[in-house]
NUDRENFI-714993 format. One record per atom (N, C-alpha, C): residue in one letter; x negated, y negated, z negated. Coordinates in steps of 0.02 Angstrom, whole numbers, plus 50000, padded with zeros to 5 digits. Each point is the difference from the previous one (the first is absolute). Last residue first. Example, Ala and Ser with C-alpha at 12.3 -4.5 7.8 and 13.67 -1.06 7.14 Angstrom:
<rs>
S493585011249646/S499584994149997/S500394994549963/A499855028650004/A500454994150000/A499554994050000/
</rs>
This chain:
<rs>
X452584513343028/X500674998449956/X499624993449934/X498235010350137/X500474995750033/X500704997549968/X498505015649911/X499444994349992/X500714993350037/X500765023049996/X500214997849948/X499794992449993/X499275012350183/X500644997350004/X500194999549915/X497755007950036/X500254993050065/X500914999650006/X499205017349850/X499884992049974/X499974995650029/X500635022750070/X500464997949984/X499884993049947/X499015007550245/X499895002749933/X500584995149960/X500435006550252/X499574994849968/X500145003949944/X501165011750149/X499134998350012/X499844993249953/X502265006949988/X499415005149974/X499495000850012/X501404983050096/X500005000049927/X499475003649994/X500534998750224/X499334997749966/X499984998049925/X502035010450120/X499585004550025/X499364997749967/X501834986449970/X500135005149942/X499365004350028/X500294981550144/X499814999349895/X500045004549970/X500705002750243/X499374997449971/X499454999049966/X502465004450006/X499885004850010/X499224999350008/X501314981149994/X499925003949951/X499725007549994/X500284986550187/X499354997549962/X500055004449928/X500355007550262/X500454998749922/X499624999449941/X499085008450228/X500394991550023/X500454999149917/X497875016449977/X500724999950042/X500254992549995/X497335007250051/X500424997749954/X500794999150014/X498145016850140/X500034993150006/X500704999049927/X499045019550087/X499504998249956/X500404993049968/X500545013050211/X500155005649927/X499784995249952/X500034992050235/X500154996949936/X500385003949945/X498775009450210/X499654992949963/X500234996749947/X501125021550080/X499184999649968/X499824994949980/X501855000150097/X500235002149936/X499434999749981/X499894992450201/X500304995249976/X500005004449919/X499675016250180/X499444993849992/X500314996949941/X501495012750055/X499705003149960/X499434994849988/X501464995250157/X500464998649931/X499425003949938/X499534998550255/X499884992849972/X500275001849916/X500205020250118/X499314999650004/X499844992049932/X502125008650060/X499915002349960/X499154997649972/X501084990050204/X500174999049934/X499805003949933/X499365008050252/X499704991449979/X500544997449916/X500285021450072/X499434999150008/X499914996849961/X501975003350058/X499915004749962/X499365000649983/X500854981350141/X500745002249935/X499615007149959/X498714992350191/X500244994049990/X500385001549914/X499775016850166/X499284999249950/X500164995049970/X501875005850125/X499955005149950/X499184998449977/X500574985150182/X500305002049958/X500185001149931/X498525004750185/X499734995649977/X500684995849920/X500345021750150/X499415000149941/X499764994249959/X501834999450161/X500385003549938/X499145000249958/X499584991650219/X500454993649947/X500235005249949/X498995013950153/X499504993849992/X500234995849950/X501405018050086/X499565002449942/X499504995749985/X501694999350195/X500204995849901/X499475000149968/X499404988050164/X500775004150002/X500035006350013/X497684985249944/X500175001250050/X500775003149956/X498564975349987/X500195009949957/X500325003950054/X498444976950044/X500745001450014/X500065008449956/X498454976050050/X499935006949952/X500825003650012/X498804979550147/X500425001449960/X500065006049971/X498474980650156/X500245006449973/X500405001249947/X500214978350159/X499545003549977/X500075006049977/X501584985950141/X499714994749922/X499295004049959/X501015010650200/X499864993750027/X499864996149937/X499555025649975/X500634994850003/X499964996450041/X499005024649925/X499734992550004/X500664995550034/X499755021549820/X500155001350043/X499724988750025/X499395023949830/X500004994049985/X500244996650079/X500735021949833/X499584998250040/X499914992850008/X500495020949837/X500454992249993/X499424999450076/X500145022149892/X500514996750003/X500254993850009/X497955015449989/X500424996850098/X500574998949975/X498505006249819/X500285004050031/X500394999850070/X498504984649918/X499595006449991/X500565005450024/X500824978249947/X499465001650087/X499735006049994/X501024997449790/X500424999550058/X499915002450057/X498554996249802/X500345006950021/X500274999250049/X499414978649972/X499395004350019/X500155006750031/X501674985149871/X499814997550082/X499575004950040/X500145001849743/X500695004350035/X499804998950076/X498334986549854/X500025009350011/X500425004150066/X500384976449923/X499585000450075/X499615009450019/X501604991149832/X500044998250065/X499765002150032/X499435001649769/X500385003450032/X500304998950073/X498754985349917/X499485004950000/X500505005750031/X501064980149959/X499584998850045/X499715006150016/X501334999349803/X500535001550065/X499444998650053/X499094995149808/X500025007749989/X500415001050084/X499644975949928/X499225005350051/X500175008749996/X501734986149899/X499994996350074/X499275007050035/X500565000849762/X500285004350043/X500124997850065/X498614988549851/X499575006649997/X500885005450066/X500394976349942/X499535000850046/X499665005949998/X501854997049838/X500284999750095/X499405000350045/X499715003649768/X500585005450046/X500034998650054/X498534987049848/X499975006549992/X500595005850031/X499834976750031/X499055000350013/X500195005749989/X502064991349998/X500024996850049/X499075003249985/X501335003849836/X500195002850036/X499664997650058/X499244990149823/X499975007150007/X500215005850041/X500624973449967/X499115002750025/X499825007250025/X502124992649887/X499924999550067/X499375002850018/X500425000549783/X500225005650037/X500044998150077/X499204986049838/X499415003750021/X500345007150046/X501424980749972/X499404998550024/X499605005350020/X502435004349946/X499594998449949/X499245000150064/X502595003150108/X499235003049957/X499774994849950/X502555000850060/X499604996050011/X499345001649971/X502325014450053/X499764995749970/X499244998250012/X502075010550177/X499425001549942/X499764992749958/X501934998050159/X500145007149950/X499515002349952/X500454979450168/X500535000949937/X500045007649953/X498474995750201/X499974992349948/X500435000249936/X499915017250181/X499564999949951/X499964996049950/X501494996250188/X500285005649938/X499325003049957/X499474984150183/X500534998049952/X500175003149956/X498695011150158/X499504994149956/X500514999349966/X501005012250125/X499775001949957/X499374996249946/X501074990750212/X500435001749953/X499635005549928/X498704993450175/X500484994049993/X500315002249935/X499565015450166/X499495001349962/X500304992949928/X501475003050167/X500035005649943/X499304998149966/X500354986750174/X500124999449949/X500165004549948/X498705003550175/X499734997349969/X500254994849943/X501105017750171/X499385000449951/X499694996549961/X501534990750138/X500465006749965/X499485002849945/X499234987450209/X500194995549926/X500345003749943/X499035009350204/X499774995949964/X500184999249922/X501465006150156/X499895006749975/X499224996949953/X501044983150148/X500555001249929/X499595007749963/X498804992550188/X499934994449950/X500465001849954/X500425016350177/X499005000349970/X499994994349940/X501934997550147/X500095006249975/X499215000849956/X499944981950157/X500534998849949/X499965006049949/X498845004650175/X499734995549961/X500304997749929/X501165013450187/X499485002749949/X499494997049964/X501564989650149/X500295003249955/X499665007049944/X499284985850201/X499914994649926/X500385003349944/X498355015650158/X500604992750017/X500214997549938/X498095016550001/X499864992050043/X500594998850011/X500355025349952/X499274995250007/X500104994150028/X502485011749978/X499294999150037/X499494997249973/X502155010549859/X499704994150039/X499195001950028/X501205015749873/X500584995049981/X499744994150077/X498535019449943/X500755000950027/X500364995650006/X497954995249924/X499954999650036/X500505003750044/X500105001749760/X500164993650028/X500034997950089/X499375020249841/X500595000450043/X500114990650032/X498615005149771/X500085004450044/X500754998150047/X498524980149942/X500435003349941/X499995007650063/X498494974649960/X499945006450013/X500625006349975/X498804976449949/X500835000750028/X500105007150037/X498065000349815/X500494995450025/X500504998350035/X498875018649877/X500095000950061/X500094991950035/X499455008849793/X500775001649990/X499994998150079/X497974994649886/X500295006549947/X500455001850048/X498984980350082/X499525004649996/X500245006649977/X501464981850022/X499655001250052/X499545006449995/X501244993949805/X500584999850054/X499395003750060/X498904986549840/X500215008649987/X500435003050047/X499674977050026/X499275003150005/X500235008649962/X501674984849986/X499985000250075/X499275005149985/X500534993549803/X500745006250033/X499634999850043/X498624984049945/X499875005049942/X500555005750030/X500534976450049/X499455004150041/X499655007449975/X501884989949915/X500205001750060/X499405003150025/X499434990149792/X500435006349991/X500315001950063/X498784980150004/X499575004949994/X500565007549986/X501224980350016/X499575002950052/X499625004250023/X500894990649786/X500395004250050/X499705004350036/X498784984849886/X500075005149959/X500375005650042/X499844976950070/X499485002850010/X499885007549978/X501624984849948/X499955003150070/X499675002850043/X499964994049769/X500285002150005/X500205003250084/X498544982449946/X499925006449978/X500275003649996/X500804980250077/X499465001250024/X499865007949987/X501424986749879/X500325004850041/X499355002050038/X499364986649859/X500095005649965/X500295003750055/X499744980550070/X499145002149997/X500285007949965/X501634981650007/X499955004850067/X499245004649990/X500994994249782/X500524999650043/X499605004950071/X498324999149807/X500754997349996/X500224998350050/X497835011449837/X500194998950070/X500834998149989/X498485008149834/X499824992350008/X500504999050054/X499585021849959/X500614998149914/X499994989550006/X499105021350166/X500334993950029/X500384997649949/X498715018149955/X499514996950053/X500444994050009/X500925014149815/X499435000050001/X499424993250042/X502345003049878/X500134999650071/X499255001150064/X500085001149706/X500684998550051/X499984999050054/X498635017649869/X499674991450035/X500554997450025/X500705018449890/X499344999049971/X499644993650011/X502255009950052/X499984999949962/X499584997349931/X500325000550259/X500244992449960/X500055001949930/X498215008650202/X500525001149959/X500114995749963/X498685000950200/X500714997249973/X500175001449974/X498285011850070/X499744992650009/X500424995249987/X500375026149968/X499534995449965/X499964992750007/X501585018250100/X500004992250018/X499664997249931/X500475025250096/X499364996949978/X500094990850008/X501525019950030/X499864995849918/X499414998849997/X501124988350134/X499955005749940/X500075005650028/X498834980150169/X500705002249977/X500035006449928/X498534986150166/X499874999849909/X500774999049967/X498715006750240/X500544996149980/X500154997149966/X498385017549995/X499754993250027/X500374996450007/X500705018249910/X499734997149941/X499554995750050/X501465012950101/X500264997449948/X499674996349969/X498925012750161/X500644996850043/X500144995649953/X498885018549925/X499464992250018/X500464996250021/X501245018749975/X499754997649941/X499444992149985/X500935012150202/X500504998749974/X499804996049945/X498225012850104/X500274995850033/X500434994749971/X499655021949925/X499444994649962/X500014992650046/X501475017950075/X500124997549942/X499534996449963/X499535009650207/X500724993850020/X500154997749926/X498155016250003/X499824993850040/X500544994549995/X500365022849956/X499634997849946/X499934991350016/X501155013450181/X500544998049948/X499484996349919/X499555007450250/X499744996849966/X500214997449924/X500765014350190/X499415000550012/X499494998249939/X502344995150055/X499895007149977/X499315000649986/X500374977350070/X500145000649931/X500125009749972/X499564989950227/X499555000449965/X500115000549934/X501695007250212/X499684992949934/X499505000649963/X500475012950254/X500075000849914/X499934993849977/X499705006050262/X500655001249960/X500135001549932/X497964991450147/X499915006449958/X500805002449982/X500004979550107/X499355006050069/X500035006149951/X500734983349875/X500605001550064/X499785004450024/X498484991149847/X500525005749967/X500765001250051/X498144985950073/X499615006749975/X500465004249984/X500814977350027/X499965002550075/X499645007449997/X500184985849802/X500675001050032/X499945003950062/X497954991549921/X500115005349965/X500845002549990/X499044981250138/X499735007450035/X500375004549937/X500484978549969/X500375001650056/X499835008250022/X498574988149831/X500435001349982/X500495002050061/X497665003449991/X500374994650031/X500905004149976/X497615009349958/X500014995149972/X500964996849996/X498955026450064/X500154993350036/X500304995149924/X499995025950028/X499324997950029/X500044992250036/X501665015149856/X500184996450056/X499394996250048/X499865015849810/X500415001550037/X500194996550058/X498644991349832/X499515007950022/X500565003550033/X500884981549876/X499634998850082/X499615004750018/X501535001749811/X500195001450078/X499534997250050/X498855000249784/X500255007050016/X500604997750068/X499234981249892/X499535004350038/X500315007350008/X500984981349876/X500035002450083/X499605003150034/X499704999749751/X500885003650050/X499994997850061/X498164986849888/X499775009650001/X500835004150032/X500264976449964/X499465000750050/X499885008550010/X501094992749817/X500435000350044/X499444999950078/X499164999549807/X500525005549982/X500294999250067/X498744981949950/X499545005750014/X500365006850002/X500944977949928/X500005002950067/X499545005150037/X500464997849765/X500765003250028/X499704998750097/X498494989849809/X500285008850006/X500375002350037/X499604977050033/X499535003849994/X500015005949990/X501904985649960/X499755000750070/X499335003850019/X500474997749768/X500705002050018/X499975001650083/X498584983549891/X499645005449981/X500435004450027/X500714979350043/X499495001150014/X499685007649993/X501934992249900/X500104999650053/X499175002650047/X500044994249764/X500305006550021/X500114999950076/X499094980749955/X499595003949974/X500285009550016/X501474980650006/X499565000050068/X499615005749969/X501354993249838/X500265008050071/X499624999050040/X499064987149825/X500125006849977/X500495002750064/X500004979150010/X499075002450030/X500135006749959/X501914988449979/X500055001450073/X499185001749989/X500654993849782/X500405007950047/X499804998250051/X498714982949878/X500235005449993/X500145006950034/X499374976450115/X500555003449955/X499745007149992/X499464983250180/X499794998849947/X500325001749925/X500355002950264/X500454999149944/X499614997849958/X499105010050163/X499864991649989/X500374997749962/X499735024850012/X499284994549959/X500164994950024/X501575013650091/X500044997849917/X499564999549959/X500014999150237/X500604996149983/X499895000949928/X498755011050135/X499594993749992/X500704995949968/X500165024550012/X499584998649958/X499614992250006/X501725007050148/X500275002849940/X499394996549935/X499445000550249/X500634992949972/X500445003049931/X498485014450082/X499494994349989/X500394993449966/X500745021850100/X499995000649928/X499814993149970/X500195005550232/X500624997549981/X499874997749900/X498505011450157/X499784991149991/X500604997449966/X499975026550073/X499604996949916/X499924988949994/X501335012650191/X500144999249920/X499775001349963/X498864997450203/X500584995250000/X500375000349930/X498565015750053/X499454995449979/X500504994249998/X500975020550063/X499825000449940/X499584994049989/X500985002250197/X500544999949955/X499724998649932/X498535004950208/X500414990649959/X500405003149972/X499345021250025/X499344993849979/X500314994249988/X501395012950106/X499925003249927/X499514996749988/X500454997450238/X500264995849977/X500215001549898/X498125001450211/X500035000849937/X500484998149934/X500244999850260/X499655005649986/X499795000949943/X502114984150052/X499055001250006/X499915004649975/X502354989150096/X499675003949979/X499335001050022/X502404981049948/X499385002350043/X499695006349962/X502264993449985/X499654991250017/X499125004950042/X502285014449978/X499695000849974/X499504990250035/X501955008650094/X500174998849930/X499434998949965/X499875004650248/X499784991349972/X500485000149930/X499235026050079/X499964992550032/X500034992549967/X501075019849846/X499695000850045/X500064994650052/X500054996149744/X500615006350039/X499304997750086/X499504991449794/X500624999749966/X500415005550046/X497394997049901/X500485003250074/X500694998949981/X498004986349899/X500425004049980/X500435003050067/X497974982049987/X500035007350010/X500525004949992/X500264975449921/X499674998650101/X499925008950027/X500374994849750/X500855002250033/X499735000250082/X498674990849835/X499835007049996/X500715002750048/X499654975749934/X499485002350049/X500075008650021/X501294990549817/X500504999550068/X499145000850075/X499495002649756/X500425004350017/X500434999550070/X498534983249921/X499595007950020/X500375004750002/X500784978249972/X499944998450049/X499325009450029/X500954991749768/X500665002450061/X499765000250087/X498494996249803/X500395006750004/X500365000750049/X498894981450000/X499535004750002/X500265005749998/X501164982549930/X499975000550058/X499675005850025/X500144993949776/X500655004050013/X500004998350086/X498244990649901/X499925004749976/X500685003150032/X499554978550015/X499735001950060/X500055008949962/X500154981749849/X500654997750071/X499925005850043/X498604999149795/X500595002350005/X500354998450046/X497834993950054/X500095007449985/X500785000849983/X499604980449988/X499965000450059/X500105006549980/X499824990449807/X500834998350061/X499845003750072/X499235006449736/X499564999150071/X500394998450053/X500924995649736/X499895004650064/X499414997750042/X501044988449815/X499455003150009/X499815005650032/X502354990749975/X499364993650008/X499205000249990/X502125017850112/X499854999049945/X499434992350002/X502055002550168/X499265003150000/X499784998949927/X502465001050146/X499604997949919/X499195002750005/X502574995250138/X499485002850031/X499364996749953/X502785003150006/X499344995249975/X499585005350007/X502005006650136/X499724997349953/X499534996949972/X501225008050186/X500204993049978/X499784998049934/X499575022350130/X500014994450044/X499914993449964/X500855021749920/X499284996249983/X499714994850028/X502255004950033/X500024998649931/X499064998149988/X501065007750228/X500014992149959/X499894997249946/X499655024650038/X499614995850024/X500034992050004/X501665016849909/X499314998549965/X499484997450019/X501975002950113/X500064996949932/X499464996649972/X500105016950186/X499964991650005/X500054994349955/X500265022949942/X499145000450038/X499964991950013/X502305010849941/X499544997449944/X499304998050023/X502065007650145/X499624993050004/X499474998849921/X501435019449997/X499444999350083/X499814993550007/X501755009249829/X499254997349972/X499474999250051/X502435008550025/X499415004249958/X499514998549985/X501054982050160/X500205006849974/X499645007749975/X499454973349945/X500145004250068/X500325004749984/X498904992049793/X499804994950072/X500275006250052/X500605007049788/X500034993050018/X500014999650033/X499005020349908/X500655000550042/X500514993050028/X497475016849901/X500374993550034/X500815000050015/X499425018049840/X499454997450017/X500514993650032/X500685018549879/X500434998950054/X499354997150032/X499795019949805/X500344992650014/X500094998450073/X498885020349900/X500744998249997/X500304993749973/X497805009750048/X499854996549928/X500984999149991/X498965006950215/X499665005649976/X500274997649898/X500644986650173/X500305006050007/X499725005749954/X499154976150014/X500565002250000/X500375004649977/X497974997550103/X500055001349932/X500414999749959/X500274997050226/X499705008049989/X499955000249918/X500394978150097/X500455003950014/X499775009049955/X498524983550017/X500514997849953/X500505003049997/X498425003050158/X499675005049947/X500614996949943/X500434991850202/X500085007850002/X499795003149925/X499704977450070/X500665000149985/X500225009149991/X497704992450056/X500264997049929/X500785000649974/X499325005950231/X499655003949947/X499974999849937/X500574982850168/X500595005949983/X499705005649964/X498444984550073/X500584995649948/X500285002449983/X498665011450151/X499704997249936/X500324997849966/X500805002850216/X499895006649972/X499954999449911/X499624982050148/X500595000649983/X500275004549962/X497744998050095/X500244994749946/X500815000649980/X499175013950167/X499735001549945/X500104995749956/X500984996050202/X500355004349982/X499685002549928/X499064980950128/X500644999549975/X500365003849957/X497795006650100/X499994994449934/X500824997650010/X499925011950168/X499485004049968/X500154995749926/X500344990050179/X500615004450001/X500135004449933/X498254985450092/X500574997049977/X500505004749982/X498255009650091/X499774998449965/X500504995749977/X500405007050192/X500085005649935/X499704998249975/X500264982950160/X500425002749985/X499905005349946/X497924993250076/X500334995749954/X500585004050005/X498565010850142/X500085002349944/X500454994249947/X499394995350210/X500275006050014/X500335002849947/X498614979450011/X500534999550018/X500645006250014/X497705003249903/X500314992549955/X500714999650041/X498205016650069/X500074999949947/X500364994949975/X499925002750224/X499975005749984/X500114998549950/X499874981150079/X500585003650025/X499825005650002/X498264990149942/X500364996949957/X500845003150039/X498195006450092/X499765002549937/X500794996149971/X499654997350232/X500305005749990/X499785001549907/X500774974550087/X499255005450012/X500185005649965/X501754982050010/X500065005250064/X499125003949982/X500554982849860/X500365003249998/X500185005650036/X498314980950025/X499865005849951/X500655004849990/X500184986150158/X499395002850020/X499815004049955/X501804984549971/X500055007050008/X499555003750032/X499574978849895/X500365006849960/X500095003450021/X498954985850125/X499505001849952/X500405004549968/X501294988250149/X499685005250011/X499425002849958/X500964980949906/X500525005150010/X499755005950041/
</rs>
């Protein structure tokens, strides 16, 4: 018994484990929960958008459907195919859920102890954390021993490769603003600077949005599931709790995906005038910071959803295409342009660079510093990325197959297609 609390009282472990458990319980309660009701929202929303009613049984208006559905997977037969890889398949829908709820330890939920912890590289783990997530995507439907699930792993796989190189290249442009890794710092850059990085960065926030979607493998990029083509693609083997597994896993990543834009694009809990409302450091501006949080990041939230129900579902090679020929040639166009505009800037003493207690910070100067950066951003940096993009793919084949066929009729001679009839 003193052995325990010998370890319980040493300053490492009552810094990191005993200080921090409470928000970390707190933390995973509220995200898992979040997750369940997310299912009840997008049912809802689609709902609305399709004029019907959606849930309405369990509870009032259907608020208990989440619990529903969890006793329901709860209790069911739990089916491993008889030529599966058992182990691998047991352990695959862990791997996911357990890399997306790893990635939540960096997320700033609000200032001091809302947030579980902050590292100086906290955009690095984010990104090497949800590429391992992919792993439990693509080891689940090679152990399936099936068909459809090794065709979405496969998509799944390739799908994470384009898209996270897209999304890597968009955070770069606010961090040449916020001169700092650490997710907490780049909330604390755009306070010190009084702007959202999203004026600044508006090319960036939307190729953002887009990788956002299609690492989720939400539509219309949900290649790796489609039930039209591979019925249920990665998890067409999976059943009751292992399936919810993924699914909660799927959520998650979509909270984490809002939260990580939220922060970097949109200020995180960061709102103008707040620090009117409430003092720095008491609990009523904490409080106040976590709801202005969350406000954001379910709007973001929400538009995933209303995507789901409005565009239709790419075609493979049209994923590909968008994700090697638009989004990553215009990730490096907004980079180059960045760092031009940054240059002019200093050149003209409109942005200076000022030192902190968390480190240096790039600050524009009020107005003519922030109206230029701005006005280059919207009259520059877009026209600049929209023309690139037209050049490279003046050449490239239109997404309409018929339109296709009719363009390489008249290139072939007319006995290779008679030879063919």
């Amino acid at each position: 018994m003193e052995l325990f609390w010998t370890i319980w009282n040493h300053p490492i472990v009552s810094e990191y484990v005993v200080r921090r458990l409470p928000t970390i319980v707190i933390v995973l309660f509220v995200i898992l929960t979040v997750a369940a009701y997310l299912v009840y929202a997008e049912r809802k929303v689609s709902a609305f958008i399709q004029a019907r009613l959606g849930p309405m049984r369990v509870g009032p208006y259907g608020l208990l459907q989440p619990l529903a559905d969890a006793l329901k997977l709860l209790s069911k037969e739990d089916i491993i195919p008889a030529r599966a890889e058992r182990s691998i398949f047991v352990i695959a829908p862990m791997i996911s859920v357990v890399a997306s709820l790893v990635v939540l330890a960096v997320i700033p939920f609000g200032p001091g102890r809302a947030t579980i912890t902050d590292v100086n590289i906290g955009v690095l783990f984010i990104l090497a954390v949800s590429s391992v997530g992919v792993l439990g995507i693509i080891l689940g439907g090679w152990a399936s021993n099936s068909k459809y699930p090794l065709l979405g792993a496969l998509r799944s796989s390739a799908q994470m490769v384009s898209y996270e190189v897209a999304i890597a290249l968009a955070l770069v442009g606010p961090l040449m603003f916020a001169k700092t890794l650490s997710m907490v710092g780049l909330i604390e850059a755009q306070m010190t600077d009084g702007v959202w990085y999203v004026l600044y960065q508006p090319v960036a926030f939307l190729i953002f949005l887009v990788g956002g979607l299609a690492e989720t493998n939400r539509a219309p990029f949900d290649l790796p599931e489609a039930e039209s083509e591979i019925v249920a693609g990665y998890h067409t083997e999976y059943s009751g709790f292992r399936w919810a597994l993924y699914f909660v896993a799927e959520y998650t990543n979509i909270v984490i995906s809002a939260a990580i834009a939220a922060t970097v694009f949109l200020g995180g809990w960061h709102f103008p005038g707040l620090t009117r409302l409430a003092e720095p450091g008491t609990g009523l501006y904490a409080l106040l910071a976590v709801l202005i949080f969350a406000v954001k990041v379910f709007a973001i939230v929400y538009c995933f959803i209303w995507f789901r129900w409005t565009f239709p579902r790419y075609r493979y090679d049209q994923l590909m295409s968008l994700g090697w020929k638009w989004l990553i040639p215009a990730a490096l166009a907004n980079i180059l342009v960045t760092g031009a505009v940054l240059v002019l800037a200093q050149h003209l003493g409109l942005v200076e660079t000022v030192r902190t207690e968390a480190g240096e910070r790039l600050v524009s100067l009020w107005p003519w510093g922030k109206l230029f950066l701005i006005a280059a951003s919207l009259l520059i940096g877009v026209p600049i990325v929209w023309i690139l993009l037209a050049v490279i793919n003046r050449r490239s084949a239109d997404f309409n197959l018929r339109v296709q066929r009719q363009i390489r009729l008249p290139e072939r001679g007319e006995e290779e297609i008679f030879a063919e009839v």
